[in-house]
PAKOL-998896 format. One record per residue: residue in one letter; x, y, z of N, C-alpha, C in turn. Coordinates in steps of 0.2 Angstrom, whole numbers. Each point is the difference from the previous one (the first is absolute). Layout:
+------+-------+-------+-------+-------+-------+-------+-------+-------+-------+
| type |   n.X |   n.Y |   n.Z |  ca.X |  ca.Y |  ca.Z |   c.X |   c.Y |   c.Z |
+------+-------+-------+-------+-------+-------+-------+-------+-------+-------+
|    A |     X |     Y |     Z |     X |     Y |     Z |     X |     Y |     Z |
...
+------+-------+-------+-------+-------+-------+-------+-------+-------+-------+
END
This chain:
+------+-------+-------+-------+-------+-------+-------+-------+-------+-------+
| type |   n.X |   n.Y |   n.Z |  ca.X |  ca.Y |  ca.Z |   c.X |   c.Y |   c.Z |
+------+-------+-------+-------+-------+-------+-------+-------+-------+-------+
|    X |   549 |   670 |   489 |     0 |    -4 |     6 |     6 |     2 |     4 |
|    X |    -1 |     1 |     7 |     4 |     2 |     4 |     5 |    -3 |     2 |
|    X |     6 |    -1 |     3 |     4 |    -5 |     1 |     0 |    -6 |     4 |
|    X |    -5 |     5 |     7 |    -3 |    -7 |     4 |    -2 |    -7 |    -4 |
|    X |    -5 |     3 |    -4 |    -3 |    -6 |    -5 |     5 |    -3 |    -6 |
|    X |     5 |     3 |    -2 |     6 |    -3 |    -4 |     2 |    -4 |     3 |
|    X |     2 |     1 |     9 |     6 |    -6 |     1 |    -5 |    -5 |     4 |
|    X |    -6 |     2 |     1 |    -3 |    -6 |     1 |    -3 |    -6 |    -7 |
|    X |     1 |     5 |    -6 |    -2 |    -3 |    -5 |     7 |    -7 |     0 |
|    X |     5 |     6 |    -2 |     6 |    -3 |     2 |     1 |    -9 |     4 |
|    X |    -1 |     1 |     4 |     0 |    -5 |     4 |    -7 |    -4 |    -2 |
|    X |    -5 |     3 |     2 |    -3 |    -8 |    -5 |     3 |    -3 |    -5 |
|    X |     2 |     4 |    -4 |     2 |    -2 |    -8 |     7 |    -6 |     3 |
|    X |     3 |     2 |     5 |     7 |    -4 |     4 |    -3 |    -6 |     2 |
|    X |    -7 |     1 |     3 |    -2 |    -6 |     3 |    -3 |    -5 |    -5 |
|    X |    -2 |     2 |    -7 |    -2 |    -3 |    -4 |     4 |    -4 |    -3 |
|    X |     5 |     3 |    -1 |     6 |    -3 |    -5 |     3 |    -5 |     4 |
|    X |     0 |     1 |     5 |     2 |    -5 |     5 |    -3 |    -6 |     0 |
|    X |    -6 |     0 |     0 |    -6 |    -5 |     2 |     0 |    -3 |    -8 |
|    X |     0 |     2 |    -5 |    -1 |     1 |    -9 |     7 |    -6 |     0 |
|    X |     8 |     4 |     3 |     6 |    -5 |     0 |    -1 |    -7 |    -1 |
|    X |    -2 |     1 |     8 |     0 |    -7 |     5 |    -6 |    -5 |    -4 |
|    X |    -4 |     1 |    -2 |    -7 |    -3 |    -5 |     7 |    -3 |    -7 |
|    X |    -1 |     4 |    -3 |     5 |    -1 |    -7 |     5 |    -5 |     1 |
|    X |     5 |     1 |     6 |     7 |    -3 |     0 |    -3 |    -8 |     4 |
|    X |    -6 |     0 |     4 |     1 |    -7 |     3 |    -5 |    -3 |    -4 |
|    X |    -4 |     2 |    -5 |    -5 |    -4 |    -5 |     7 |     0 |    -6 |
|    X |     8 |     2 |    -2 |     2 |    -3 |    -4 |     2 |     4 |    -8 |
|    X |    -5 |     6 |     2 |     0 |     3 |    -6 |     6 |     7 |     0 |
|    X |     1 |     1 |     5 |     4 |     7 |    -1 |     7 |    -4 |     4 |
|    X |     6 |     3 |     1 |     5 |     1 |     6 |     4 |     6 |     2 |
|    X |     0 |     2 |     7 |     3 |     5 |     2 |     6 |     5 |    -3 |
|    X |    -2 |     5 |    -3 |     7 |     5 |    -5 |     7 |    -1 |     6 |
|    X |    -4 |     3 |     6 |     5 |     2 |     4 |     2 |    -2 |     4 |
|    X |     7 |    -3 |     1 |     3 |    -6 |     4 |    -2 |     0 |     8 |
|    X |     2 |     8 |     2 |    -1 |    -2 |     8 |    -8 |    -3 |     0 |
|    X |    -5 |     2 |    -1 |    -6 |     0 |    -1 |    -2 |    -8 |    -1 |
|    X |     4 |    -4 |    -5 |    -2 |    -4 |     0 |     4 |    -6 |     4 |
|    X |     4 |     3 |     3 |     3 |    -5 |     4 |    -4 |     1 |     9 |
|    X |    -4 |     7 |     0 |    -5 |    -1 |     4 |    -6 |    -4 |     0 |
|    X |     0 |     0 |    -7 |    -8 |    -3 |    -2 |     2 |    -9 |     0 |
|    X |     7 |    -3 |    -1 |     4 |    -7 |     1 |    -4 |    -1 |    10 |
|    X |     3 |     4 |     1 |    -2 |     2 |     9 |    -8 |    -2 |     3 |
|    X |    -2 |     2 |    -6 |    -9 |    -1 |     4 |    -3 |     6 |    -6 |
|    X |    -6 |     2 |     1 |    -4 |     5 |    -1 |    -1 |     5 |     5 |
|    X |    -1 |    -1 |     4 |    -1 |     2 |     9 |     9 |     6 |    -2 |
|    X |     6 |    -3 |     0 |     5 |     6 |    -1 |    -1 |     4 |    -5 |
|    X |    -1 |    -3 |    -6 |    -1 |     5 |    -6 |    -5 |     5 |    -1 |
|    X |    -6 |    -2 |     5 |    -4 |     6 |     1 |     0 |     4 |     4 |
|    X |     3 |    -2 |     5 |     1 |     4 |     5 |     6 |     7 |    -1 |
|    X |     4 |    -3 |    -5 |     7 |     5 |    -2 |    -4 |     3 |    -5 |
|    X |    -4 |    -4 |    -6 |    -2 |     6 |    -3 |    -6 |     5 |     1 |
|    X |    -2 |     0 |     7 |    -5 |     3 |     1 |     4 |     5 |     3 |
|    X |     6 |    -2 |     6 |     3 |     7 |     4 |     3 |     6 |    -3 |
|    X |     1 |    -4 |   -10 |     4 |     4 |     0 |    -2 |     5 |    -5 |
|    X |    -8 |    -3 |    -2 |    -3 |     4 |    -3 |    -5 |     5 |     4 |
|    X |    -1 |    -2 |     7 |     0 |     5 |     4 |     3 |     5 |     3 |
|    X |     7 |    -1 |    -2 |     5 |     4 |     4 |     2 |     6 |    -6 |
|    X |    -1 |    -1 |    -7 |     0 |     2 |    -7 |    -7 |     6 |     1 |
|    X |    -6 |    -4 |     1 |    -5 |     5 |     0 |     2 |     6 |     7 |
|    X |     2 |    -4 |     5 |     1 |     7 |     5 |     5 |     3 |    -1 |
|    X |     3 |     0 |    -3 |     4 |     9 |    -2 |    -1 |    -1 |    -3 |
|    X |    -2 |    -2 |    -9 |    -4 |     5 |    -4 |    -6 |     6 |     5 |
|    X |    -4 |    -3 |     4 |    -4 |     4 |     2 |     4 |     5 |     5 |
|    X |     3 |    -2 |     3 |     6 |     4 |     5 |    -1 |     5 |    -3 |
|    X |     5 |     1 |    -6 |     3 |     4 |    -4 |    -2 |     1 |    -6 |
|    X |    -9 |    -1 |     0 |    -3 |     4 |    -5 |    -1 |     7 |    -2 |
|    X |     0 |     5 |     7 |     3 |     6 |    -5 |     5 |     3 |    -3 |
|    X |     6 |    -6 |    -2 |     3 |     1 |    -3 |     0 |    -3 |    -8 |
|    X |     1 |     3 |    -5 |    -2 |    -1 |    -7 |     5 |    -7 |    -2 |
|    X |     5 |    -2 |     1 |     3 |    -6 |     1 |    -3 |    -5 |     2 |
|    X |    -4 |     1 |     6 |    -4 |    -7 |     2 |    -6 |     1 |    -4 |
|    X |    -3 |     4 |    -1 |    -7 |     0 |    -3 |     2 |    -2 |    -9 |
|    X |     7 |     0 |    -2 |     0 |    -4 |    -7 |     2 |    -5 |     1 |
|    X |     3 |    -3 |     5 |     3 |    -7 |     0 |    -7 |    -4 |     5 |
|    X |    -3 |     3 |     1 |    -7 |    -2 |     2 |    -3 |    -2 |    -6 |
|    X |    -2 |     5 |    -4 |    -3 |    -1 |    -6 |     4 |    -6 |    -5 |
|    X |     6 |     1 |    -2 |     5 |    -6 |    -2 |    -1 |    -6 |     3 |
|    X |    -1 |    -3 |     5 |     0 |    -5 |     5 |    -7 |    -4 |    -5 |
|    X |    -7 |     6 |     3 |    -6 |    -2 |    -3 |     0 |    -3 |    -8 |
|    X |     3 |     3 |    -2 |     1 |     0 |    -7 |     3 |    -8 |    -2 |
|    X |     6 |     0 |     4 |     3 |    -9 |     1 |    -5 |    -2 |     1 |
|    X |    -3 |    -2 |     6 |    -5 |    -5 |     2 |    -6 |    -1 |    -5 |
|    X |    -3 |     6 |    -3 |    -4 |     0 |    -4 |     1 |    -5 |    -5 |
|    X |     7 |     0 |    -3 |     3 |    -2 |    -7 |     1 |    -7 |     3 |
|    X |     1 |    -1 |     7 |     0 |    -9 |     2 |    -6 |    -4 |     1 |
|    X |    -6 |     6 |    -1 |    -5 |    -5 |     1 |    -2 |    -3 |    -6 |
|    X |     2 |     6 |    -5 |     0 |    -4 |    -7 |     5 |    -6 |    -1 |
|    X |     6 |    -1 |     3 |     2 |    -8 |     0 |    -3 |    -4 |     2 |
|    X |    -4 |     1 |     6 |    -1 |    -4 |     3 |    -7 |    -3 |     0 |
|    X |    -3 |     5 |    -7 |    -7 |    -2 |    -4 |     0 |    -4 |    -6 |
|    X |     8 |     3 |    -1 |     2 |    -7 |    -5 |     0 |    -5 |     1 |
|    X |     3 |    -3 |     5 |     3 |    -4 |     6 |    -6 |    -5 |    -1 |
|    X |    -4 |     4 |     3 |    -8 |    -1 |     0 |    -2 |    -5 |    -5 |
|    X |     1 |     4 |    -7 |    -5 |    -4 |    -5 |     4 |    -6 |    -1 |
|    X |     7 |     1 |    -1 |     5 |    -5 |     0 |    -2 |    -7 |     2 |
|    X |    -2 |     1 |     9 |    -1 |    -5 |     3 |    -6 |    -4 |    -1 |
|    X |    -5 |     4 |    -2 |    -6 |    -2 |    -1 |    -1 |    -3 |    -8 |
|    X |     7 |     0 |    -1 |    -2 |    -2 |    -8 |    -5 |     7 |    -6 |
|    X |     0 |     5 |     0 |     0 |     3 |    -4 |     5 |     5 |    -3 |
|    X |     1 |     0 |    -6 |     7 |     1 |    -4 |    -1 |     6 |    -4 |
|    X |    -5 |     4 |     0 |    -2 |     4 |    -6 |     4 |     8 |     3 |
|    X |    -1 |     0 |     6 |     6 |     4 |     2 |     7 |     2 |    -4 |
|    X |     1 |    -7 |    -2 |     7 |    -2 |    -4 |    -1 |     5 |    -6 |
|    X |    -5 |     1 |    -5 |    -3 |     3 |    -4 |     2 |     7 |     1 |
|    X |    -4 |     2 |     5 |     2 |     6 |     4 |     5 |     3 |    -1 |
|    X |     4 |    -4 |     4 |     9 |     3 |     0 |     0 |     1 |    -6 |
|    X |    -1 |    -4 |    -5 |     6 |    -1 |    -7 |    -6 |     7 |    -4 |
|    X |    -3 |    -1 |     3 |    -4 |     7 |    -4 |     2 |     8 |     2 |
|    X |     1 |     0 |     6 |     4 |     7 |     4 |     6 |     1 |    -2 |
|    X |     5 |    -6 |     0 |     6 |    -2 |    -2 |     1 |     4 |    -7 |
|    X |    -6 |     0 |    -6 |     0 |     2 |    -6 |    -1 |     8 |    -1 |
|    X |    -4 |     3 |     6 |     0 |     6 |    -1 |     4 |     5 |    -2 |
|    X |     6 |    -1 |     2 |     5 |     6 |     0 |     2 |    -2 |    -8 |
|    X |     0 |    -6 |    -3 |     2 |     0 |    -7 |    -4 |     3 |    -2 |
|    X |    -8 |    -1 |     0 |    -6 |     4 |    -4 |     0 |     6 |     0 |
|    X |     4 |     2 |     6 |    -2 |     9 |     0 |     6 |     2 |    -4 |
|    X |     5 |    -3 |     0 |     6 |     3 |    -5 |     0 |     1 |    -7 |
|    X |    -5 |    -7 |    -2 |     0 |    -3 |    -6 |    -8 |     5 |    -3 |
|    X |    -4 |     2 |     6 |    -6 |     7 |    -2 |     4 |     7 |     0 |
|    X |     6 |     2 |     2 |     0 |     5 |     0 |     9 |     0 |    -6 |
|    X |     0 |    -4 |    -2 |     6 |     2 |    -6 |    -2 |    -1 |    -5 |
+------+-------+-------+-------+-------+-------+-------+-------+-------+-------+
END
């Protein structure tokens, strides 16, 4: 995938999380980590998407700026990497609200892994 398509992935994935937030926090289920963020989101919806949109487009344009440098093309990748990893909160988030719990299952079974490989290999 070329980088154009990275920081546009990028920024969907920005505008998702955004839109995912603002669902989560005002149906009761989630609250915002991050204090400025959520003293925009006290503000309206309207302020906290509009900051989190500029600033996940100002992020995707210079990663692409200075995509051929190998610095931005791994913290481009890392960035992806994050947001990937928050959709699976925000999947959780998901069953959570809808009342499904088996997820819960999940955790405590991944959670055991690193025991089980220790306890396979001594």
């Amino acid at each position: 995938m070329n980088a154009s398509a990275k920081c546009l992935l990028l920024f969907a994935l920005n505008w998702l999380d955004a839109q995912l937030t603002i669902i989560w926090i005002r149906g009761g289920w989630a609250t915002e980590g991050n204090a400025l963020m959520s003293h925009l989101l006290d503000a309206g919806d309207l302020p906290f998407l509009l900051t989190k949109l500029a600033i996940g487009a100002f992020v995707a344009v210079v990663l692409f700026r200075w995509s051929h440098l190998a610095l931005a093309r791994r913290g481009l990748t890392g960035v992806l990497g994050l947001y990937v990893a928050l959709m699976f909160v925000h999947a959780a988030t998901a069953f959570s609200a809808f009342g499904w719990h088996a997820h819960e299952k999940l955790v405590a079974y991944v959670a055991a892994l690193p025991d089980g490989l220790f306890a396979l290999l001594s």
